[in-house]
N, CA, C, O and CB atoms as a CASP TS submission, in Angstrom:
PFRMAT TS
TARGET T0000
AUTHOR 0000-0000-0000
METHOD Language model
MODEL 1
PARENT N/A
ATOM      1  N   UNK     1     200.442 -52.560 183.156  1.00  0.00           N
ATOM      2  CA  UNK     1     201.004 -51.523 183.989  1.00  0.00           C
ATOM      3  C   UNK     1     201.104 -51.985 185.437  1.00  0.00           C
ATOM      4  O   UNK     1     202.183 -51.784 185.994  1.00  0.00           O
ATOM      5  CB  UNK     1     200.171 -50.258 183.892  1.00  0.00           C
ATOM      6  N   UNK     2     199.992 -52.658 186.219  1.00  0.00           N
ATOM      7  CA  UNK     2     200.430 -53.597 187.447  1.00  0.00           C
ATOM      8  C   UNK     2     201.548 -54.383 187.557  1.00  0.00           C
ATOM      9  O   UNK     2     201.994 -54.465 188.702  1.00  0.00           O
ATOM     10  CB  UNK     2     199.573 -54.477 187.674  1.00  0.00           C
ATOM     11  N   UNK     3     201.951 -54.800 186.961  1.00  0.00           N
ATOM     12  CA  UNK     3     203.400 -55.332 187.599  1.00  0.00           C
ATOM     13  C   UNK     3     204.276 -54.960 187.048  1.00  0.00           C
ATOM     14  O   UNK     3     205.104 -55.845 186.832  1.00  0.00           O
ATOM     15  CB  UNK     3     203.718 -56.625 187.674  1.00  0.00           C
ATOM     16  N   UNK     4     204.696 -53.351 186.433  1.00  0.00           N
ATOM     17  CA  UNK     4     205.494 -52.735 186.578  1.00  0.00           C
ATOM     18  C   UNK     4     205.505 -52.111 187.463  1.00  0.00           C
ATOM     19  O   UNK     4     206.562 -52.192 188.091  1.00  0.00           O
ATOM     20  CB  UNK     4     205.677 -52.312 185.896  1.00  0.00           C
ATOM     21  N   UNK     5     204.622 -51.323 187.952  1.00  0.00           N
ATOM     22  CA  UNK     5     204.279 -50.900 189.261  1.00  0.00           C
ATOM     23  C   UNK     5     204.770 -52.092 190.468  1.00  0.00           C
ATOM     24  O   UNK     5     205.571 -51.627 191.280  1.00  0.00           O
ATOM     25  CB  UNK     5     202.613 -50.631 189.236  1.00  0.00           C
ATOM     26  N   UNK     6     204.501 -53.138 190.623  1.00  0.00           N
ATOM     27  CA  UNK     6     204.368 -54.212 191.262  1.00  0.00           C
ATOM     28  C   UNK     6     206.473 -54.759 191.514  1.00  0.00           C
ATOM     29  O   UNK     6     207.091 -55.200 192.483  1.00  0.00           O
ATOM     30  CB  UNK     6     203.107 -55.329 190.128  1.00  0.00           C
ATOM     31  N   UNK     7     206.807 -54.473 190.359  1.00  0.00           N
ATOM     32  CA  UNK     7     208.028 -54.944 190.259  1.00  0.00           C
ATOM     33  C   UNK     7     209.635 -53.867 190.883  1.00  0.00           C
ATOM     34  O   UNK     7     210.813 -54.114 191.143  1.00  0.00           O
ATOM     35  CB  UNK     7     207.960 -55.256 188.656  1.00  0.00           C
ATOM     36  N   UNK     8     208.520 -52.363 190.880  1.00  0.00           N
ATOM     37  CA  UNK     8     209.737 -51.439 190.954  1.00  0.00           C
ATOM     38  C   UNK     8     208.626 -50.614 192.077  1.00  0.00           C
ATOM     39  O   UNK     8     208.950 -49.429 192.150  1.00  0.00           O
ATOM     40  CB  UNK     8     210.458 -50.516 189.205  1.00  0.00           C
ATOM     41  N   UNK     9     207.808 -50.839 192.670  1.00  0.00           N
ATOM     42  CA  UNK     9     207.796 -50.464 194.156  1.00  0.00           C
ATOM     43  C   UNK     9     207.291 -51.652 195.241  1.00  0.00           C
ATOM     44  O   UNK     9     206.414 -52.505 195.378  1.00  0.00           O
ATOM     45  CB  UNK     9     206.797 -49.179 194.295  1.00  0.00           C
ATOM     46  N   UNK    10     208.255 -51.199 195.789  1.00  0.00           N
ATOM     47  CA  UNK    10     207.859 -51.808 197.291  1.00  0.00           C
ATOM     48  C   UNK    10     206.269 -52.078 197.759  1.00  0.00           C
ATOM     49  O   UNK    10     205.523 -51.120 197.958  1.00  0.00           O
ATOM     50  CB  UNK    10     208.423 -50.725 198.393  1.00  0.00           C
ATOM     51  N   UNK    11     205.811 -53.478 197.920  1.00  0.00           N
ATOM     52  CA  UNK    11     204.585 -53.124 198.540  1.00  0.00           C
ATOM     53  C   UNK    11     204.626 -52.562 200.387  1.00  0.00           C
ATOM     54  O   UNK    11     205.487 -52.651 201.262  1.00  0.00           O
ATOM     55  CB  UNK    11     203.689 -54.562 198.304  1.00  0.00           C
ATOM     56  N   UNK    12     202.696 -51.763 200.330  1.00  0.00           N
ATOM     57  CA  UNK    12     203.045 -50.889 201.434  1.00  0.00           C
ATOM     58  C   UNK    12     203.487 -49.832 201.136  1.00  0.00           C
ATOM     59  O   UNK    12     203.343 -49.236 202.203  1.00  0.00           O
ATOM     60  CB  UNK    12     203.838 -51.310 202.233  1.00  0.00           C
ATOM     61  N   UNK    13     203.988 -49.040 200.375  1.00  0.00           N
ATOM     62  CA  UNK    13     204.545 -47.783 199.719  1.00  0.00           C
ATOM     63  C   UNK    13     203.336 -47.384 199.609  1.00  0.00           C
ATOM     64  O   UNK    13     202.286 -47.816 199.133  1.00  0.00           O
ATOM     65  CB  UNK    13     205.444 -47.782 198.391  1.00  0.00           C
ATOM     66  N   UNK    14     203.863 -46.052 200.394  1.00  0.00           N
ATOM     67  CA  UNK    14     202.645 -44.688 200.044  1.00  0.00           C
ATOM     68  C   UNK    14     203.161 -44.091 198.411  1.00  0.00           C
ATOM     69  O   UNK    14     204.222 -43.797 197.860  1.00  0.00           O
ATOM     70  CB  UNK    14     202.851 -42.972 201.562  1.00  0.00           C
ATOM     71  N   UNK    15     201.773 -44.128 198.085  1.00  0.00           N
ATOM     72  CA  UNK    15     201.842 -43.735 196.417  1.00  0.00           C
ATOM     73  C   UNK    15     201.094 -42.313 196.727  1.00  0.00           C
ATOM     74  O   UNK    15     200.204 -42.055 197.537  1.00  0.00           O
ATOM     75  CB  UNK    15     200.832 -44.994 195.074  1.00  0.00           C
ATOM     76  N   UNK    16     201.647 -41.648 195.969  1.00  0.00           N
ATOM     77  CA  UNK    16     200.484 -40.270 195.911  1.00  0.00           C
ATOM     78  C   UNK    16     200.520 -39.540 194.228  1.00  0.00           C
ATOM     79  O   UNK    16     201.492 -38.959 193.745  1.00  0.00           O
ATOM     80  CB  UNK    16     201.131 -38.741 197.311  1.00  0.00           C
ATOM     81  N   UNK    17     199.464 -39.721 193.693  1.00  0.00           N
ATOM     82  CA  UNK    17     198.842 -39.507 191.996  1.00  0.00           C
ATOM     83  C   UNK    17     197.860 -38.961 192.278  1.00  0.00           C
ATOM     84  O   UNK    17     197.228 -38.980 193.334  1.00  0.00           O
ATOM     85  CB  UNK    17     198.445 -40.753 190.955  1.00  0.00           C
ATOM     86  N   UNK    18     197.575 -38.158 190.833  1.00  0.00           N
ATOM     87  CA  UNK    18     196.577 -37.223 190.445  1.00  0.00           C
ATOM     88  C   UNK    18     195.859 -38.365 189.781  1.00  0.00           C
ATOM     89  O   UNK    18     196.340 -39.466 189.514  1.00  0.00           O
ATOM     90  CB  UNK    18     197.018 -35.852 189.528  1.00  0.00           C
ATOM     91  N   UNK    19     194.063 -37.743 189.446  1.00  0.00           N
ATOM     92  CA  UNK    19     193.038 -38.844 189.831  1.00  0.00           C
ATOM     93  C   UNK    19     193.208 -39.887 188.675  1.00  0.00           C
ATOM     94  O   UNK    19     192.667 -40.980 188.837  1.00  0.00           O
ATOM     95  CB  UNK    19     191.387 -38.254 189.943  1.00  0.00           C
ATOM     96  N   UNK    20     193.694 -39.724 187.875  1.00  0.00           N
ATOM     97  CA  UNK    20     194.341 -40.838 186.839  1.00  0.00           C
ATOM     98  C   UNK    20     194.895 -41.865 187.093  1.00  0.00           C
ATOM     99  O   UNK    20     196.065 -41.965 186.726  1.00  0.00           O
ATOM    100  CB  UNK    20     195.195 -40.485 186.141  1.00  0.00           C
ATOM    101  N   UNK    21     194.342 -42.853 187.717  1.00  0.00           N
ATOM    102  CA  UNK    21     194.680 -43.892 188.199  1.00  0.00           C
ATOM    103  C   UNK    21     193.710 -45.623 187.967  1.00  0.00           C
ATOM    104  O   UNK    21     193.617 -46.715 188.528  1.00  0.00           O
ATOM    105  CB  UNK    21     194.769 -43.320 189.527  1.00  0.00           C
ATOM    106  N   UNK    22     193.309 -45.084 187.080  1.00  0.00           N
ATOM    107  CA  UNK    22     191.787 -46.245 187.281  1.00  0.00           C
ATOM    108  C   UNK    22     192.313 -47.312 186.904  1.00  0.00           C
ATOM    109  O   UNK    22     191.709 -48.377 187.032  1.00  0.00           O
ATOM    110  CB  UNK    22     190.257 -46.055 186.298  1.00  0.00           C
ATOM    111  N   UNK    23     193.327 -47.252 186.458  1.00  0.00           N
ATOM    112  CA  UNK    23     193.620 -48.331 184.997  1.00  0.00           C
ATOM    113  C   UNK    23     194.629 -49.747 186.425  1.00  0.00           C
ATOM    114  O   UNK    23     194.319 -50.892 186.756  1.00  0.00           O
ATOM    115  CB  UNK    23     195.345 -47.074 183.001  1.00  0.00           C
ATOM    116  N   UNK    24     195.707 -48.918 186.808  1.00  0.00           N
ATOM    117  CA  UNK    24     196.447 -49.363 187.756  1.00  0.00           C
ATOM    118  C   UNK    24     196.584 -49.169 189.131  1.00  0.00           C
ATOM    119  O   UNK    24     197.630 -49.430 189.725  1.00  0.00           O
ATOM    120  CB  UNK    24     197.257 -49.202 187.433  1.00  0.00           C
ATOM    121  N   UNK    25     195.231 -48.570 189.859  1.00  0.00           N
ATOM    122  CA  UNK    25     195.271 -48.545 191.066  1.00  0.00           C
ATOM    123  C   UNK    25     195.062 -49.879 192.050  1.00  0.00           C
ATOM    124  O   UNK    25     194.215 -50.722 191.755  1.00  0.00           O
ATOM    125  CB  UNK    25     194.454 -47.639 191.247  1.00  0.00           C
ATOM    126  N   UNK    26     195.836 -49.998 193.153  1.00  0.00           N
ATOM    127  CA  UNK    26     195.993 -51.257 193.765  1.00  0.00           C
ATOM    128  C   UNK    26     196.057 -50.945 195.320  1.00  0.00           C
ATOM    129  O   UNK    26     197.102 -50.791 195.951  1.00  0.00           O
ATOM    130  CB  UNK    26     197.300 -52.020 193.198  1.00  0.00           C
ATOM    131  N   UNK    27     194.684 -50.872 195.872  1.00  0.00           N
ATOM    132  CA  UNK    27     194.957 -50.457 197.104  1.00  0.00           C
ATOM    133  C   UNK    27     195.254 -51.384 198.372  1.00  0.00           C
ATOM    134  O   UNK    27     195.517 -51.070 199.533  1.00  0.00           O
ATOM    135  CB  UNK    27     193.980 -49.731 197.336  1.00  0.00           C
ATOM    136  N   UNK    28     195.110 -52.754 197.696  1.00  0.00           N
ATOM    137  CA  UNK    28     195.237 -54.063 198.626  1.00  0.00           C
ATOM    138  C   UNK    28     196.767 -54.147 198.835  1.00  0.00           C
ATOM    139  O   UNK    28     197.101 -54.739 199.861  1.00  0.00           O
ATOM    140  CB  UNK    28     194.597 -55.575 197.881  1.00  0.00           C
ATOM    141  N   UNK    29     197.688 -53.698 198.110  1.00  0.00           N
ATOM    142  CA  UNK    29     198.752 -53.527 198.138  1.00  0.00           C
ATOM    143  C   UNK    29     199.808 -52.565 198.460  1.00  0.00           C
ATOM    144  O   UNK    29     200.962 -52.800 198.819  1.00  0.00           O
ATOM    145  CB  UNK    29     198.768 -53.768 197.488  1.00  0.00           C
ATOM    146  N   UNK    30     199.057 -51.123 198.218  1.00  0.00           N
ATOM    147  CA  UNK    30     199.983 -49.865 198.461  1.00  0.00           C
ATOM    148  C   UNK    30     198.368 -49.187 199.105  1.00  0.00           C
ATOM    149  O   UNK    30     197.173 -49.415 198.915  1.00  0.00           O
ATOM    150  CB  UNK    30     201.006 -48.941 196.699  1.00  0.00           C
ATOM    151  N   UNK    31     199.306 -48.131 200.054  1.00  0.00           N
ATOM    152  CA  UNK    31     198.559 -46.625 200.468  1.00  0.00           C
ATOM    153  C   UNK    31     198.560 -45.842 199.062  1.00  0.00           C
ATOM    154  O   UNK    31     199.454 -45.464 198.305  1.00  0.00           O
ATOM    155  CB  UNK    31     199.557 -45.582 201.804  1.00  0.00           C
ATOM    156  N   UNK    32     197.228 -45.770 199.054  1.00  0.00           N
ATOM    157  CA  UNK    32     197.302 -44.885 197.540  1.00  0.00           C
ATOM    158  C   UNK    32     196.530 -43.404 197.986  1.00  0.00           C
ATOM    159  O   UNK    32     195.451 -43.548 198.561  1.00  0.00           O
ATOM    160  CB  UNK    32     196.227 -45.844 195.977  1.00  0.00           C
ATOM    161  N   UNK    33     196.917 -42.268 197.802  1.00  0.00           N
ATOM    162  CA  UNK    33     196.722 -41.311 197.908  1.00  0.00           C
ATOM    163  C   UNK    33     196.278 -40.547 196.957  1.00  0.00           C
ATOM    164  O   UNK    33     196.928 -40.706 195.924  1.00  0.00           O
ATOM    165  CB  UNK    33     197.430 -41.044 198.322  1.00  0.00           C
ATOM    166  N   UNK    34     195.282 -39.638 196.858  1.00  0.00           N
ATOM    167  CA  UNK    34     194.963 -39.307 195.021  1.00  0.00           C
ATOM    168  C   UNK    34     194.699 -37.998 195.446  1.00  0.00           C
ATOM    169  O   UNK    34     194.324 -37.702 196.580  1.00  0.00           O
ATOM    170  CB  UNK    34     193.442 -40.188 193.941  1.00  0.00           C
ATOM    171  N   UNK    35     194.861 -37.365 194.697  1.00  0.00           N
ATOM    172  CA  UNK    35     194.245 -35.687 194.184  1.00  0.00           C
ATOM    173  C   UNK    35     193.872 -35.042 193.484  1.00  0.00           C
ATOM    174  O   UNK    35     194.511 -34.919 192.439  1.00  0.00           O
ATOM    175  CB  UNK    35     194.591 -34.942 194.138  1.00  0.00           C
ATOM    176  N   UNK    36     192.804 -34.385 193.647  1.00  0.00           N
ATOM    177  CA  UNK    36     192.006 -34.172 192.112  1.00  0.00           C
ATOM    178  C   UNK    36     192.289 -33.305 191.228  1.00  0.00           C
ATOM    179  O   UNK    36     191.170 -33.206 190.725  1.00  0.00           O
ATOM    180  CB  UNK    36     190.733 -33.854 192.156  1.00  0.00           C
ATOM    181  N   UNK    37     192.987 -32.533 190.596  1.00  0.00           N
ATOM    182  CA  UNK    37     193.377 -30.879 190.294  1.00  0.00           C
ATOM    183  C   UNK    37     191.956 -30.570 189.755  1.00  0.00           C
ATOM    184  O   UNK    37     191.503 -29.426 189.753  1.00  0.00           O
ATOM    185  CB  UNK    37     194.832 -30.478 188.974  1.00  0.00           C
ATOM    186  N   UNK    38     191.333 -31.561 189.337  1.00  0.00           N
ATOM    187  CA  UNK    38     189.952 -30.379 188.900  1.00  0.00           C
ATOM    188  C   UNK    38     189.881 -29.405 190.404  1.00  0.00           C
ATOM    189  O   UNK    38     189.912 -28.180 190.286  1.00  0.00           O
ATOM    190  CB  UNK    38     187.922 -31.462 188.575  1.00  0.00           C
ATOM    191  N   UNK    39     189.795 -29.978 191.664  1.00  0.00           N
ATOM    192  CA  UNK    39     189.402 -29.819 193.313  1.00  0.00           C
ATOM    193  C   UNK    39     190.804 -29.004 193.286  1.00  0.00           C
ATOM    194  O   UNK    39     190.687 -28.172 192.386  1.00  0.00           O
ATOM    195  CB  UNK    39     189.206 -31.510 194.581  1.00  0.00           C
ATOM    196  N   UNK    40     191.833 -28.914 193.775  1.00  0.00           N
ATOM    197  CA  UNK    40     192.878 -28.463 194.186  1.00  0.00           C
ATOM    198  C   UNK    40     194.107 -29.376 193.504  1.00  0.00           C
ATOM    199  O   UNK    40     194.082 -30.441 192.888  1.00  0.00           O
ATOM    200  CB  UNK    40     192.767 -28.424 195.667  1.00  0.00           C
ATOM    201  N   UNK    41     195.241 -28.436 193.912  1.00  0.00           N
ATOM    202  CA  UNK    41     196.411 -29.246 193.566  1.00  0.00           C
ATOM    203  C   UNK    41     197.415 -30.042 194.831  1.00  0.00           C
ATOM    204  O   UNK    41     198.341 -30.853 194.799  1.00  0.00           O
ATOM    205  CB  UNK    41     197.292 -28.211 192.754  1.00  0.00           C
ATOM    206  N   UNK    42     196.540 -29.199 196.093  1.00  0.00           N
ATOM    207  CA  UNK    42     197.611 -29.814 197.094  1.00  0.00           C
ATOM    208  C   UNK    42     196.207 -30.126 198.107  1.00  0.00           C
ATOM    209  O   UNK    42     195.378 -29.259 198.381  1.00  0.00           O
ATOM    210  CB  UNK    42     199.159 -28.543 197.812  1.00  0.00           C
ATOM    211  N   UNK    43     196.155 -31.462 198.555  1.00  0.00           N
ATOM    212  CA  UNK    43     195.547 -31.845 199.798  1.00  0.00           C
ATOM    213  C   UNK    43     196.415 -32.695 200.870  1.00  0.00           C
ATOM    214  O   UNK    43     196.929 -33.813 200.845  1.00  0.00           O
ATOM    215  CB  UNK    43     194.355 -32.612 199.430  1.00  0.00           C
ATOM    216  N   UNK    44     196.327 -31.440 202.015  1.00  0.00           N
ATOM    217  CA  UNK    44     197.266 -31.683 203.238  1.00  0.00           C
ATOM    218  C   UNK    44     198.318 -32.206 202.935  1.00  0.00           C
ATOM    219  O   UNK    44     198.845 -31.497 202.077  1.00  0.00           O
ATOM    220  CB  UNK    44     196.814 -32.453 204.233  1.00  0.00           C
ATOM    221  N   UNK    45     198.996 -33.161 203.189  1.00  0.00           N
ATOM    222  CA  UNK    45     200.412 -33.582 202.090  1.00  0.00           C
ATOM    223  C   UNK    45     200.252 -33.957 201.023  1.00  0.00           C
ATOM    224  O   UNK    45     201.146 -33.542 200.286  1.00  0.00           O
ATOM    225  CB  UNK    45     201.281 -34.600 202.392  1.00  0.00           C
ATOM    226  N   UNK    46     199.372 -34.699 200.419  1.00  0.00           N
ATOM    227  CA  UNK    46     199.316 -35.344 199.041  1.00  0.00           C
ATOM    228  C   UNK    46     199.239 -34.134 198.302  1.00  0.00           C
ATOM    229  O   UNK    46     198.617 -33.103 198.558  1.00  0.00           O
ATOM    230  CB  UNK    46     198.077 -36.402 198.727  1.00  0.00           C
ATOM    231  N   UNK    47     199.958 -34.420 197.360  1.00  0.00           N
ATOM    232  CA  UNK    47     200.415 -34.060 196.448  1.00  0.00           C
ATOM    233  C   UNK    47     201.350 -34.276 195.005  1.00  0.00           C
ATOM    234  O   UNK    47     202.143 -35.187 195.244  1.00  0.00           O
ATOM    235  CB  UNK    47     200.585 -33.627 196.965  1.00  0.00           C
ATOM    236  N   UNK    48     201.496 -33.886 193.927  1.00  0.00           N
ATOM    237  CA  UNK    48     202.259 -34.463 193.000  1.00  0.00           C
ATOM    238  C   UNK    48     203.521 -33.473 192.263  1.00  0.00           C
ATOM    239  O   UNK    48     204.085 -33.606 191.177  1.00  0.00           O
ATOM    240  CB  UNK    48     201.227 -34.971 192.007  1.00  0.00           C
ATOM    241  N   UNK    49     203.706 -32.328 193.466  1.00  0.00           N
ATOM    242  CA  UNK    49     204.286 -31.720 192.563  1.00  0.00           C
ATOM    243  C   UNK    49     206.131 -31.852 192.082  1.00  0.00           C
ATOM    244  O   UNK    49     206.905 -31.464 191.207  1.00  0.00           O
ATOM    245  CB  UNK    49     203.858 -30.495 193.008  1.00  0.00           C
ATOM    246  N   UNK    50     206.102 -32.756 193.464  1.00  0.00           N
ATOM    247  CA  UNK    50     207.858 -33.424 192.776  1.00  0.00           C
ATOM    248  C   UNK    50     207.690 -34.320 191.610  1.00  0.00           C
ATOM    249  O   UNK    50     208.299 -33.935 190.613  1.00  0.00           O
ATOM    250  CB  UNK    50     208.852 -34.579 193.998  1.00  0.00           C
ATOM    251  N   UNK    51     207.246 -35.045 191.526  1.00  0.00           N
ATOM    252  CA  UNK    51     206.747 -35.850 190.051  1.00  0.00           C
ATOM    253  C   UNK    51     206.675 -34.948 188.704  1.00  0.00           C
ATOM    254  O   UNK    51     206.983 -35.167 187.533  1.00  0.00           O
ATOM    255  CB  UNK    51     205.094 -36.466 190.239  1.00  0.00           C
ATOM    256  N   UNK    52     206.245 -34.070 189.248  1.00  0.00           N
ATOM    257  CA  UNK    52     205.763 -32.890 187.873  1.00  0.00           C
ATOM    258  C   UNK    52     206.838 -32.145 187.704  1.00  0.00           C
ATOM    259  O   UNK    52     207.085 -31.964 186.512  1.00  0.00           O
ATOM    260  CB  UNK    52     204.426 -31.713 188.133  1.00  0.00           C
ATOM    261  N   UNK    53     207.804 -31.485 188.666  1.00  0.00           N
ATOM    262  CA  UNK    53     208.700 -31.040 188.734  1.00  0.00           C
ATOM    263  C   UNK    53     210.228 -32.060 188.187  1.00  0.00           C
ATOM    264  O   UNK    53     211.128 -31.872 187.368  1.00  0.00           O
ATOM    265  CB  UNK    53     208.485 -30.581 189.996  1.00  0.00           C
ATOM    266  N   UNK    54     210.004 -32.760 188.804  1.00  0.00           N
ATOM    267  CA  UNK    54     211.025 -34.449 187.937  1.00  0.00           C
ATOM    268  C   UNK    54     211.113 -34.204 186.545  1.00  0.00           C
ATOM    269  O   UNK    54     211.994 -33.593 185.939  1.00  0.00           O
ATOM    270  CB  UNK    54     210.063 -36.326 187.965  1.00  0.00           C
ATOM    271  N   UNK    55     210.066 -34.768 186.101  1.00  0.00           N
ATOM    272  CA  UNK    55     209.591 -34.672 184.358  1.00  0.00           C
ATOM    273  C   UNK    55     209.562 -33.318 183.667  1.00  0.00           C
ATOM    274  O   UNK    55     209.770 -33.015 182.493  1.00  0.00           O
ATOM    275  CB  UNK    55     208.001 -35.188 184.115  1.00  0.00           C
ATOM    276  N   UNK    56     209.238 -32.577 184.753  1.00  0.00           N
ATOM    277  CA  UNK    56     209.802 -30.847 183.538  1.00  0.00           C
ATOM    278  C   UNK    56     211.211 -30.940 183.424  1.00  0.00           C
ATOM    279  O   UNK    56     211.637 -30.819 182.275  1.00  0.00           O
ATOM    280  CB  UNK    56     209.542 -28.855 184.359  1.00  0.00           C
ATOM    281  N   UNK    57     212.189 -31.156 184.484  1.00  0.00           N
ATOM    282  CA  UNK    57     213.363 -30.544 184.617  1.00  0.00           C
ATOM    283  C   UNK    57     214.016 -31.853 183.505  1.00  0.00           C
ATOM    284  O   UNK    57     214.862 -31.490 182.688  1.00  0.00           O
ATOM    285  CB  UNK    57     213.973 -30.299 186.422  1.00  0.00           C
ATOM    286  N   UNK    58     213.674 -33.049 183.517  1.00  0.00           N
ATOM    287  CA  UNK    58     213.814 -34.042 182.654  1.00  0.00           C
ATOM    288  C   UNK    58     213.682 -33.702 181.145  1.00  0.00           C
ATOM    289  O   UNK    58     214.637 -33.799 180.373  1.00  0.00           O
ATOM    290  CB  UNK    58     212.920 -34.979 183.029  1.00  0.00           C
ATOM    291  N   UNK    59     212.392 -33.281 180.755  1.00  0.00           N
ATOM    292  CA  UNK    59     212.232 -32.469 179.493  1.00  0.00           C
ATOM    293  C   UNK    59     213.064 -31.585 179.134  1.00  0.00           C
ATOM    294  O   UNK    59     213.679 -31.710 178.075  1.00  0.00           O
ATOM    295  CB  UNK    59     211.213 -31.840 179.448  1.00  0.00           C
ATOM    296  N   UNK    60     213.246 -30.451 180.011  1.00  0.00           N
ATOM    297  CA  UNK    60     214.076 -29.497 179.676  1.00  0.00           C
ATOM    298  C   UNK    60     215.621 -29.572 179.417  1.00  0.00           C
ATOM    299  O   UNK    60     216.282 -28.747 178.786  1.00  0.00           O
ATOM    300  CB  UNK    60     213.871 -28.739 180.521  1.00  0.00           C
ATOM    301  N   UNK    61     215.989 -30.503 179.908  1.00  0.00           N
ATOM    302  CA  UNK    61     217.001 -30.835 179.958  1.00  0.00           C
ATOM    303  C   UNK    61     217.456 -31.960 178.916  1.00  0.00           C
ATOM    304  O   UNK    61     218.582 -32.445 178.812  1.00  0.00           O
ATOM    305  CB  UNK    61     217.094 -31.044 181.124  1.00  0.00           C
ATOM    306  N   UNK    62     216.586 -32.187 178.348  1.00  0.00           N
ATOM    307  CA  UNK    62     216.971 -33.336 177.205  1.00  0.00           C
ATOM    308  C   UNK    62     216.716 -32.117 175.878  1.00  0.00           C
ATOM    309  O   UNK    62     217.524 -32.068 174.951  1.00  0.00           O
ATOM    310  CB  UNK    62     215.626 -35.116 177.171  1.00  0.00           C
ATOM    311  N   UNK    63     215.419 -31.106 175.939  1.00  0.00           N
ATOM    312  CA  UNK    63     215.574 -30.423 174.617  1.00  0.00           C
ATOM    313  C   UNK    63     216.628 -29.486 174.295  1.00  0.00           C
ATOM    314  O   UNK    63     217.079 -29.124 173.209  1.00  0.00           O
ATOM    315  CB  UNK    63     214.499 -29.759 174.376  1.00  0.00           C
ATOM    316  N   UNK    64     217.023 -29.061 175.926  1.00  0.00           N
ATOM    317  CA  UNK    64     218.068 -27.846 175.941  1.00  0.00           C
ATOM    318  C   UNK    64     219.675 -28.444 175.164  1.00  0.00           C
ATOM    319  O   UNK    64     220.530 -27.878 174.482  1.00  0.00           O
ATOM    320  CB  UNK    64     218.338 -27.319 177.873  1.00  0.00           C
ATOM    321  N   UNK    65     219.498 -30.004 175.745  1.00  0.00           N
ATOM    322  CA  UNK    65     221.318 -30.493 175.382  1.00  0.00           C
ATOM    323  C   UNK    65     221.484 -31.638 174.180  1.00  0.00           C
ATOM    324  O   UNK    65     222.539 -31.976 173.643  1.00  0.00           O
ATOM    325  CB  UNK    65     222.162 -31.391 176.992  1.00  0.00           C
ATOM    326  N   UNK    66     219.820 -32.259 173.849  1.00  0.00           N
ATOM    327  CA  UNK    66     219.937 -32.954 173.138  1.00  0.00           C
ATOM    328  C   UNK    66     219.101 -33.155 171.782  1.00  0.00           C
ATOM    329  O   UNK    66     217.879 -33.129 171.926  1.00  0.00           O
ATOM    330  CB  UNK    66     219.991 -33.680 173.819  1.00  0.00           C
ATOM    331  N   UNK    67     219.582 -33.344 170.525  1.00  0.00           N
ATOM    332  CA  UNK    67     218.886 -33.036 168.848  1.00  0.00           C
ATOM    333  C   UNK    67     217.795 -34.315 169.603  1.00  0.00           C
ATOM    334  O   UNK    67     216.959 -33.844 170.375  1.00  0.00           O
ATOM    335  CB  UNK    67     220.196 -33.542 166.772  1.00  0.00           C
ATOM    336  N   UNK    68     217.780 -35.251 169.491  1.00  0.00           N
ATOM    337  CA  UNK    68     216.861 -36.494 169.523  1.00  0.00           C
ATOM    338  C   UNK    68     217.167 -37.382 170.627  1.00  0.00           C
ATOM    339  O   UNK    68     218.288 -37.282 171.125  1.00  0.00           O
ATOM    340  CB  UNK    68     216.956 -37.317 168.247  1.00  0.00           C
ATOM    341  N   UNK    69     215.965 -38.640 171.310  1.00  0.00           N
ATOM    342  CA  UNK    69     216.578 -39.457 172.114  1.00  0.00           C
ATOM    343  C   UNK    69     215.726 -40.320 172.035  1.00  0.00           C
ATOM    344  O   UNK    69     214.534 -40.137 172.279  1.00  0.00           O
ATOM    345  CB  UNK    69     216.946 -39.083 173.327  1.00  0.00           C
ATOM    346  N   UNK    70     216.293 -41.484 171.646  1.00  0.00           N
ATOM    347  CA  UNK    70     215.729 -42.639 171.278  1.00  0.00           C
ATOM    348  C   UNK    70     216.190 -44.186 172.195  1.00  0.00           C
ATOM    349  O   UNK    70     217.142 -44.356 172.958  1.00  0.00           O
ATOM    350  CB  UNK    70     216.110 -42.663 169.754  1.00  0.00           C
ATOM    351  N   UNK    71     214.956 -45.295 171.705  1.00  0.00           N
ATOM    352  CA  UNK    71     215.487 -45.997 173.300  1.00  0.00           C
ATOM    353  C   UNK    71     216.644 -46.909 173.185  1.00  0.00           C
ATOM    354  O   UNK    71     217.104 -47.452 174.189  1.00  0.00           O
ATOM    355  CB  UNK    71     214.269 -47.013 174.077  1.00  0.00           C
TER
END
């Protein structure tokens, strides 16, 4: 998962994720920003809710127009 991450962002890029990150977090490289939802969902700007909002409207929009989608 690091160098997909690595390959399709910019290093130096502010990242901001919910605390699920252990696997691919890289802070020598990016501003990483985290938030806990157990704690809250929004701290001062960090936050994830365009990400979450992305992937619903993504979902919805593939079950609403499409039988199956395969890669």
């Amino acid at each position: 998962m690091r160098e997909g991450v690595r390959v399709n962002v910019e290093a130096g890029t502010k990242i901001h994720s919910d605390k699920y990150v252990v696997k691919w977090r890289m802070d020598e490289e990016y501003t990483h920003n985290v938030v806990n939802h157990l704690e809250a969902y929004v701290q001062g700007n960090v936050h994830t809710n365009g990400t979450e909002n992305f992937w619903s409207l993504l979902m919805r929009g593939i079950n609403g127009t499409y039988l199956a989608v395969k890669p």
